[in-house]
C-alpha positions as CSV (number, residue, x, y, z in Angstrom):
1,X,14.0,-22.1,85.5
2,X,13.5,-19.2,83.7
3,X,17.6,-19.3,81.9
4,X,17.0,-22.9,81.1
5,X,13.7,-21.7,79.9
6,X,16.3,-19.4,77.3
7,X,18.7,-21.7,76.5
8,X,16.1,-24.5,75.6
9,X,14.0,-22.0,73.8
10,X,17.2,-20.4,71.6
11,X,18.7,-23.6,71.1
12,X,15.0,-24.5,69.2
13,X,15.0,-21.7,66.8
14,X,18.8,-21.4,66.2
15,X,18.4,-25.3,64.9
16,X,15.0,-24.5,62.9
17,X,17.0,-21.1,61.9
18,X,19.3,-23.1,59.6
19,X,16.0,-25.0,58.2
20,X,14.4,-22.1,57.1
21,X,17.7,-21.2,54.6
22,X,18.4,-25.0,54.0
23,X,14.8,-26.1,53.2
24,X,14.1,-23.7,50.4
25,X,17.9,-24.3,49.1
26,X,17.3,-28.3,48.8
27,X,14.1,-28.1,47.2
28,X,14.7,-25.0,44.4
29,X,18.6,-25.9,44.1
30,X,19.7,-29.7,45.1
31,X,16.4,-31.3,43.8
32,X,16.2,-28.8,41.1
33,X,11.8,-28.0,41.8
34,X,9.9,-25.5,40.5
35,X,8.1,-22.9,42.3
36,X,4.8,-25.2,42.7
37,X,6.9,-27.8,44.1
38,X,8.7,-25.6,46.4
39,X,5.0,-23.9,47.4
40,X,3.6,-27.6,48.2
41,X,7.0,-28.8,50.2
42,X,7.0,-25.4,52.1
43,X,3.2,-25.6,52.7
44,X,3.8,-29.9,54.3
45,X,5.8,-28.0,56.8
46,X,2.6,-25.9,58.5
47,X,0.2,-27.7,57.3
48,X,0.3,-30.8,60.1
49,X,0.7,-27.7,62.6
50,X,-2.4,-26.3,61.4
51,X,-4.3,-29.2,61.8
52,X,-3.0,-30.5,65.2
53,X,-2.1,-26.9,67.0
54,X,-5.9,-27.1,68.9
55,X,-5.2,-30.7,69.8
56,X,-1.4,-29.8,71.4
57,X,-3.2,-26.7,73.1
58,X,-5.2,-29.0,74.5
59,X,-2.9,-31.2,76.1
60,X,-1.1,-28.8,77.1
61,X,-3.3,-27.2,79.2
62,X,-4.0,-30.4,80.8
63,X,-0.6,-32.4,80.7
64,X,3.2,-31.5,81.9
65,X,4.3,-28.8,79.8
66,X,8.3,-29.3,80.2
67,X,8.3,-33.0,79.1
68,X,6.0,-32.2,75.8
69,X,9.5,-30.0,75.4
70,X,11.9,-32.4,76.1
71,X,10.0,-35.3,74.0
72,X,9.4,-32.6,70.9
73,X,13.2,-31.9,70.9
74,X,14.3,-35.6,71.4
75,X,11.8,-36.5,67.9
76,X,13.3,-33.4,66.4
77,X,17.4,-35.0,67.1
78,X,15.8,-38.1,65.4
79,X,14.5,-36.2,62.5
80,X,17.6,-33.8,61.9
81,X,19.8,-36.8,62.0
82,X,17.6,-39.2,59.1
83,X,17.5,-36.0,57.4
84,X,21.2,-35.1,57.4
85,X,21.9,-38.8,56.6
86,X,20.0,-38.5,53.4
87,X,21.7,-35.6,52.5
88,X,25.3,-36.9,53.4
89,X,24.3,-40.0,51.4
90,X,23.4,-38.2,47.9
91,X,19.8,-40.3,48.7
92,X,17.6,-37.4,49.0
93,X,14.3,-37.5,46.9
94,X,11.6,-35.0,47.0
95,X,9.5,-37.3,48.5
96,X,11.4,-38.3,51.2
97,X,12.1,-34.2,52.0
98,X,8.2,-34.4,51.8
99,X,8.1,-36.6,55.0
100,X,10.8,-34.7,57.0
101,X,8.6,-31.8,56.7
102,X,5.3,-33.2,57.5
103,X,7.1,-34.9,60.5
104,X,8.5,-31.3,61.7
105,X,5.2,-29.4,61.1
106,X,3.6,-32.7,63.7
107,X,6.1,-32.0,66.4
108,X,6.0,-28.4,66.0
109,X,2.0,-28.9,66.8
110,X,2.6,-30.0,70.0
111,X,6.0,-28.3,71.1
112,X,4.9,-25.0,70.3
113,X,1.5,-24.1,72.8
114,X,3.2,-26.6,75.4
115,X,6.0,-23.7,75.2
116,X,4.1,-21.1,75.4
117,X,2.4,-22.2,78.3
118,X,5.1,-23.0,79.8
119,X,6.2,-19.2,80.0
120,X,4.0,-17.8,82.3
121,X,4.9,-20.4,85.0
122,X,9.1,-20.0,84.7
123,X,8.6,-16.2,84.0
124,X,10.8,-14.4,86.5
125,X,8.0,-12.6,89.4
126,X,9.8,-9.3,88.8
127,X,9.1,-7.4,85.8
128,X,5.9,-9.5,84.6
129,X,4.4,-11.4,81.9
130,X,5.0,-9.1,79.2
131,X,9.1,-8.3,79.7
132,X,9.3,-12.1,80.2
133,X,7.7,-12.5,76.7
134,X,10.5,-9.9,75.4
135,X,12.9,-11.7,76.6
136,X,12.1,-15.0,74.9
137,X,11.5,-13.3,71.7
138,X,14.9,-11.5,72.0
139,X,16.1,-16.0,72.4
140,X,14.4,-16.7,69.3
141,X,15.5,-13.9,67.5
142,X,19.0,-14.5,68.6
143,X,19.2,-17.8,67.8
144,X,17.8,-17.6,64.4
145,X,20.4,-15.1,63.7
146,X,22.8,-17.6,65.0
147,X,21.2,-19.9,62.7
148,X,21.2,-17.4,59.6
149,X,25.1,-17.1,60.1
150,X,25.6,-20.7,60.2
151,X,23.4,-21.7,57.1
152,X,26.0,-19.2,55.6
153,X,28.8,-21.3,56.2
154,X,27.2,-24.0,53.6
155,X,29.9,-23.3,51.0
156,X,32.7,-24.0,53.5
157,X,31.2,-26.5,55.9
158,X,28.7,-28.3,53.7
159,X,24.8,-28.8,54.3
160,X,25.1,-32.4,55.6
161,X,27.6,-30.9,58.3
162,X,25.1,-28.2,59.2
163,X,22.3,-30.7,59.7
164,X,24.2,-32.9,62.1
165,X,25.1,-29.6,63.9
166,X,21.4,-29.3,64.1
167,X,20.6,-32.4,65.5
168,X,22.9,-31.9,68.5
169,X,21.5,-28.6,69.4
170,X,18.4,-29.9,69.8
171,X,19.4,-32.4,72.0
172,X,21.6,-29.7,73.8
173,X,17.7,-28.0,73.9
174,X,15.9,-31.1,75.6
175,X,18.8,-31.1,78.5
176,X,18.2,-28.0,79.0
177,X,14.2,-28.4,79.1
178,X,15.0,-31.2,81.9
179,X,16.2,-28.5,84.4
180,X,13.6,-26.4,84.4
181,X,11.2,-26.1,87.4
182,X,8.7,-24.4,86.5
183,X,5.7,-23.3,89.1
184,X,2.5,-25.3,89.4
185,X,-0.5,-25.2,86.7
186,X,-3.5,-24.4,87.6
187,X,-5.8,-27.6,88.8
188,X,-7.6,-29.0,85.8
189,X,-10.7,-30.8,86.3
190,X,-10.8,-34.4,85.4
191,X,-12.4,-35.1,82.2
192,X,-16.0,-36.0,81.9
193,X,-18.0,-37.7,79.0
194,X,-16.6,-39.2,75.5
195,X,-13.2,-38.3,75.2
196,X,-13.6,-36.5,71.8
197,X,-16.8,-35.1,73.0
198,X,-15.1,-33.5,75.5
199,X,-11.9,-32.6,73.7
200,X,-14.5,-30.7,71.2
201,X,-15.9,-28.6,74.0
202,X,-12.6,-27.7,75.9
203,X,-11.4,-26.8,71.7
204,X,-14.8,-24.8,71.4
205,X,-14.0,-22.9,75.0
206,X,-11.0,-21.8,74.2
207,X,-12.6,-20.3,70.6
208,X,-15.4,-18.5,72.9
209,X,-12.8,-17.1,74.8
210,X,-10.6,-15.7,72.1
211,X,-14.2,-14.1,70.5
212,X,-15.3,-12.7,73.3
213,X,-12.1,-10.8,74.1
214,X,-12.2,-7.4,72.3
215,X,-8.4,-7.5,72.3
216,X,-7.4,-11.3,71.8
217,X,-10.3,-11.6,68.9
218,X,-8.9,-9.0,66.5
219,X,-4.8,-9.7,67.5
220,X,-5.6,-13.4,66.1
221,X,-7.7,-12.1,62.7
222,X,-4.1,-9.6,62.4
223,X,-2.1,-12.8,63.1
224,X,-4.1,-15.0,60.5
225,X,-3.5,-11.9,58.1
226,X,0.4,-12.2,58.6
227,X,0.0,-16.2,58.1
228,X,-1.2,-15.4,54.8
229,X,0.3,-12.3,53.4
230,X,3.8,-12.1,55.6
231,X,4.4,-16.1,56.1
232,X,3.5,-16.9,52.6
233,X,5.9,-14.4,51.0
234,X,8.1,-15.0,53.0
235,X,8.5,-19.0,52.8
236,X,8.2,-18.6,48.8
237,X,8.2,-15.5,47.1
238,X,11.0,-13.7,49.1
239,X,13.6,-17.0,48.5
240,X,12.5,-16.9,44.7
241,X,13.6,-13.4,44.4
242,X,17.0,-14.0,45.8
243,X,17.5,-16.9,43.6
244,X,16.9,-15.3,41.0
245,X,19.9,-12.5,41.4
246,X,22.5,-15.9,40.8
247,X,22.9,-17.6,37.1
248,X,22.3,-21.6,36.6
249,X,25.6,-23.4,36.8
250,X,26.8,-24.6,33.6
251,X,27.5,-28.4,34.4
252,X,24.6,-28.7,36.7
253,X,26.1,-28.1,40.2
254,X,24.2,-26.8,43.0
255,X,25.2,-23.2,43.7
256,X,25.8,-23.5,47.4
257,X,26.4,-19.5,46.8
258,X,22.1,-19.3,47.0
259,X,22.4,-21.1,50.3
260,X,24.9,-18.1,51.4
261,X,22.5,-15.2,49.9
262,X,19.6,-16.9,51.5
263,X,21.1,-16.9,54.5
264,X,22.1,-13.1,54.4
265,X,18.8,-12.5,53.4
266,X,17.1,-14.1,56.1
267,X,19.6,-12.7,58.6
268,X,18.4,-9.5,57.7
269,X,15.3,-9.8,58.6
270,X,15.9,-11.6,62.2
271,X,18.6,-9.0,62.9
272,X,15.6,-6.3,62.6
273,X,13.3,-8.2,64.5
274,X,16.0,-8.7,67.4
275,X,16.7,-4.8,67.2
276,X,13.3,-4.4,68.3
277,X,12.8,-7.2,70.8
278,X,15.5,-5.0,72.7
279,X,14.0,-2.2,72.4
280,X,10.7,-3.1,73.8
281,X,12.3,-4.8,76.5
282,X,14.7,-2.0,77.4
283,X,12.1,0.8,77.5
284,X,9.0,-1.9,77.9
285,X,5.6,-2.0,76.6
286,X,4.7,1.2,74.7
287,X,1.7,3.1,76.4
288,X,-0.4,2.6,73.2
289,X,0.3,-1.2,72.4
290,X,-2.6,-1.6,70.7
291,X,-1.9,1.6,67.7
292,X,1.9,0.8,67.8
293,X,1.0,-2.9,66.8
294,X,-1.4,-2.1,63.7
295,X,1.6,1.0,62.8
296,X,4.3,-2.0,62.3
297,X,1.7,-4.4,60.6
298,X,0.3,-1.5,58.5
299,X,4.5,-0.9,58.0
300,X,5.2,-4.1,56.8
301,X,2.7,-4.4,54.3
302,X,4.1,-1.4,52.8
303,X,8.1,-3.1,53.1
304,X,6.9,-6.2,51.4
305,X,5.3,-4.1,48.8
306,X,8.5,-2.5,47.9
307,X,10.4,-6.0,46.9
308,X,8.6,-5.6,44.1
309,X,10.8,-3.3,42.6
310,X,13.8,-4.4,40.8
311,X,17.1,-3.1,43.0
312,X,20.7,-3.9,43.8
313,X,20.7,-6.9,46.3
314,X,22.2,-5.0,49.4
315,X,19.0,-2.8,48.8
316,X,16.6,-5.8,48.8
317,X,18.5,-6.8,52.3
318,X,17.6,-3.2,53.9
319,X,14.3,-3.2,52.9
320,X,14.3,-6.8,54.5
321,X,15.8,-5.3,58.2
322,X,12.8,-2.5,57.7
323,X,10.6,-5.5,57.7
324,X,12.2,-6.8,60.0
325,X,11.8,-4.3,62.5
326,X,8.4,-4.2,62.0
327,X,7.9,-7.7,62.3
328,X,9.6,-7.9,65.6
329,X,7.0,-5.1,67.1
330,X,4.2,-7.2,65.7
331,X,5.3,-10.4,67.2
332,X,6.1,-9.7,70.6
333,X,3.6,-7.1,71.2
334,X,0.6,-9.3,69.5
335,X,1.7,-12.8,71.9
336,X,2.3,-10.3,74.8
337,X,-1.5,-9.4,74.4
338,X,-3.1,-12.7,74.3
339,X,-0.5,-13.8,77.2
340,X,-2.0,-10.9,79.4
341,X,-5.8,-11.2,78.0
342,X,-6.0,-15.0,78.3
343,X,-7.5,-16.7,81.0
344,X,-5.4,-18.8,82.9
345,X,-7.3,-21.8,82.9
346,X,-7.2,-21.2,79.0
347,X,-3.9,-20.1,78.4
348,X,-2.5,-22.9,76.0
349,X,-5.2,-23.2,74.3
350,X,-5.8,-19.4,73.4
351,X,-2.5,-19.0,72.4
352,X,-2.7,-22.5,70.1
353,X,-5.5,-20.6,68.6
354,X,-3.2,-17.3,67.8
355,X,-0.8,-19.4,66.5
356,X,-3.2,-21.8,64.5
357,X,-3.8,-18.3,62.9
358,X,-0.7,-17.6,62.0
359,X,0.6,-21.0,61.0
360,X,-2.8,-22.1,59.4
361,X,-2.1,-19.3,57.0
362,X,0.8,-20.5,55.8
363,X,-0.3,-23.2,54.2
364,X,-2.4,-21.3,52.0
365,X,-0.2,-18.6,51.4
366,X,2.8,-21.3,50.7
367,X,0.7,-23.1,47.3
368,X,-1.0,-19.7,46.2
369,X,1.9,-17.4,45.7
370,X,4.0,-20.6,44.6
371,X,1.3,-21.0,41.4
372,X,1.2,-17.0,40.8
373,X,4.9,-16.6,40.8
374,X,5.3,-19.8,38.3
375,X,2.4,-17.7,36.4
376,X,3.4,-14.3,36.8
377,X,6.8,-13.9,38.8
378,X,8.3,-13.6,42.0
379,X,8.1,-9.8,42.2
380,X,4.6,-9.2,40.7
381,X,3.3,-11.4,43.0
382,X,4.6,-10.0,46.0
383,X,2.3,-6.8,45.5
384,X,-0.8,-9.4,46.4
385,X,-0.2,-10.0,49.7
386,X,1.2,-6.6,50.5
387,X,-2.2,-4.9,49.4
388,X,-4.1,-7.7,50.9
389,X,-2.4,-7.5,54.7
390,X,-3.4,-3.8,53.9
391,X,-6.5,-4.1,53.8
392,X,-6.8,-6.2,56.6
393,X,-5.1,-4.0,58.9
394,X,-7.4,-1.2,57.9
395,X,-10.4,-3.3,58.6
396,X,-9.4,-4.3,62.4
397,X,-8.0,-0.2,62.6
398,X,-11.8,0.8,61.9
399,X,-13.6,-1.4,63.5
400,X,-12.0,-2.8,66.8
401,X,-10.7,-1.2,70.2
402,X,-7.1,-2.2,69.2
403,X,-5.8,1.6,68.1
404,X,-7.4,3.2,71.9
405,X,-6.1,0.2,73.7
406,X,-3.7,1.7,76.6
C-alpha cells in the first residue's frame, strides 16, 4: 500500500498547500487584520496541535493507524467545505476563520503521528526506512508545490473556487487511505489502571525514550528551534514582507495580486525543499547525516537572516529556494533519524514528540514576531529568529554526538 500510502499523503499537503497562501491572504487582505491579529489567527492553527499531538501519538500507537487517516481527511472535506461556503457567501468574520483554524490544528493532532506511524508498516522492504521517508517527503513537497501553483490561480479562479477544490482532494485523500494494507503493528499490551493514569505513563515513556537517545534528544531540541525561529517567520514575518511590496487599493478591494505573490513566494521555498528530497533519495542518506543536518539548519538561519535586507522581489524569492533547500535536508534527514532511532513499540509517540517540537513552537513564534513586526517591522524582526536558531544550532553542534554521527 505503499502508492496509496503517496497519493493519500500528497493529496493532504497539496490541499493544506493552498491554506498556507489562502490563510494569511484572508486574514491581512479580505478581513483587513493587523499583524497581531494575523500572529493570533496563525498561532489557533498549531496551537490545538500542540496541545493534543502526545494524546494522537498515543492512540496511535495503540489504535488502527489507516482509519485515524481516513476519518482526519473526511473532518477535513467537512471543514474545507463550511469554510469555502463562508467565503462564497461574503459571511466570513474573523471569528468564524478563528474556528476553522482551531478545528484544523485538532485534526492535524491526530492525523499527523497516526501518519507517521503508518510509514514504517506500508514502507516498501527494499530500500528501507530512510529512502521510504524520502519518498514521502518528495509527496509532500510535490504536492504543496502543486498547491502553491494553484493558490496562484486566485485572480482567475477565485478563492471560494480554490477552497471547494480543496475539499474534494481531501476526500480524493481518504479513498485513497481506504486501500492501503499496511503490515501488522506491533502487539500492544492491554491497558492497566486509571485511564489517564495510564495515558500519563505511556506519554512519560515515550519522553524517556526521546531523552535517553543521544540522537533523537538533540534532533527534537533542533526541531523545537525551527518551530520557533523557521515556523514563526515563516507563518508571519515572511507573508508581511511580501505584502508589503503591493500598494493598498484605492476603493478598498482586496488585491487578489498578494494572494498570487504569496503563492510564488511560498512556491519557492517548496520547490527547494523538493530539489533536495530528490537528491537524498537519488544518492541516499549522506555518510555524515548527523554534520550535514546541523550545516542546512546552521544555513538557514543565515538565509532567513538575509530577508532582512531590502531587495528586488525576484531576489527575495531566491533567497527563499536557498532556504528552501536547506529546509528540505533538515526535514527529511531530522524525521529519518527519529524513524530509525525510535523504538518500535514507541514509534508514534516519539515522533508525536518531534513534531510537538516543531508545531509547539509555532505558536509562540506566530504572536511574538506578530507583536515585534507591528512594533518594529517585518524585516527588523526577521534578524531575531535568524540569530536565535543560530545559537541553537551552535549549542547542540558543541555539545551533542550529532556532528560525529555516521
Amino acid at each position: 500500500g505503499f502508492g496509496a500510502y503517496l497519493f493519500a499523503h500528497g493529496a493532504w499537503f497539496l490541499a493544506f498547500g493552498v491554506q498556507m497562501v489562502l490563510f494569511p491572504y484572508l486574514v491581512r487582505v479580505v478581513l483587513h487584520e493587523n499583524e497581531i491579529r494575523l500572529g493570533i489567527a496563525q498561532m489557533c492553527q498549531s496551537l490545538p496541535t500542540t496541545l493534543l499531538i502526545l494524546l494522537g501519538g498515543f492512540i496511535a500507537d495503540r489504535a488502527d493507524c489507516r482509519r485515524i487517516v481516513v476519518l482526519a481527511c473526511l473532518a477535513s472535506t467537512a471543514v474545507f467545505l463550511a469554510l469555502a461556503g463562508l467565503v462564497a457567501a461574503g459571511q466570513l468574520t474573523y471569528g468564524l476563520l478563528i474556528v476553522y483554524a482551531l478545528a484544523v490544528g485538532v485534526i492535524g493532532a491526530f492525523a499527523t503521528p497516526a501518519r507517521d506511524a503508518l510509514l514504517s508498516h506500508v514502507a516498501p522492504v527494499a530500500g528501507g526506512v530512510q529512502k521510504a521517508v524520502s519518498g514521502a517527503f518528495l509527496a509532500q513537497f510535490g504536492g504543496q508545490i502543486l498547491g502553491m501553483v494553484a493558490a496562484i490561480m486566485a485572480p482567475l479562479v477565485g478563492v471560494a473556487a480554490l477552497l471547494f477544490g480543496q475539499a474534494g482532494l481531501l476526500l480524493a485523500a481518504g479513498v485513497a487511505a481506504l486501500r492501503m494494507r499496511p503490515r501488522p503493528a506491533e502487539t500492544r499490551p492491554p491497558a492497566v489502571g486509571h485511564p489517564l493514569r495510564f495515558l500519563g505513563s505511556e506519554i512519560a515513556d515515550g519522553f524517556r525514550a526521546t531523552v535517553a537517545s543521544p540522537v533523537i534528544g538533540p534532533v527534537v531540541l533542533c526541531a523545537t528551534g525551527m518551530g520557533v525561529c523557521f515556523m514563526g517567520a515563516f507563518a508571519v514575518l515572511l507573508p508581511l514582507v511580501v505584502q508589503s511590496y503591493f500598494p493598498t487599493l484605492a476603493d478598498g478591494r482586496a488585491n487578489t495580486a498578494i494572494a498570487a505573490a504569496l503563492g510564488v513566494f511560498t512556491l519557492c521555498f517548496w520547490v527547494g525543499s523538493m530539489l533536495a528530497a530528490i537528491v537524498l533519495m537519488r544518492r541516499g542518506p549522506p555518510r555524515r547525516k548527523g554534520l550535514v543536518y546541523l550545516i542546512a539548519l546552521a544555513s538557514g538561519a543565515f538565509v532567513l537572516g538575509l530577508c532582512a535586507i531590502p531587495m528586488p522581489f525576484w531576489a527575495l524569492c531566491v533567497l527563499n529556494v536557498a532556504w528552501g533547500i536547506g529546509g528540505g535536508v533538515t526535514m527529511t534527514l531530522g524525521r529519518g533519524l527519529v524513524q530509525e532511532h525510535a523504538p518500535p513499540d514507541k514509534r508514534a509517540r516519539v515522533l508525536s514528540i518531534f513534531t510537538l517540537g516543531m508545531m509547539g513552537g509555532g505558536p509562540v513564534g506566530a504572536v511574538a514576531y506578530g507583536v515585534l513586526a507591528h512594533e518594529i517591522g517585518p524585516h527588523a524582526a526577521i534578524l531575531f529568529p535568524s540569530i536565535l536558531m543560530g545559537v541553537i544550532v551552535t549549542a547542540v553542534a558543541l555539545r551533542s554526538r550529532l556532528r560525529t554521527l555516521g
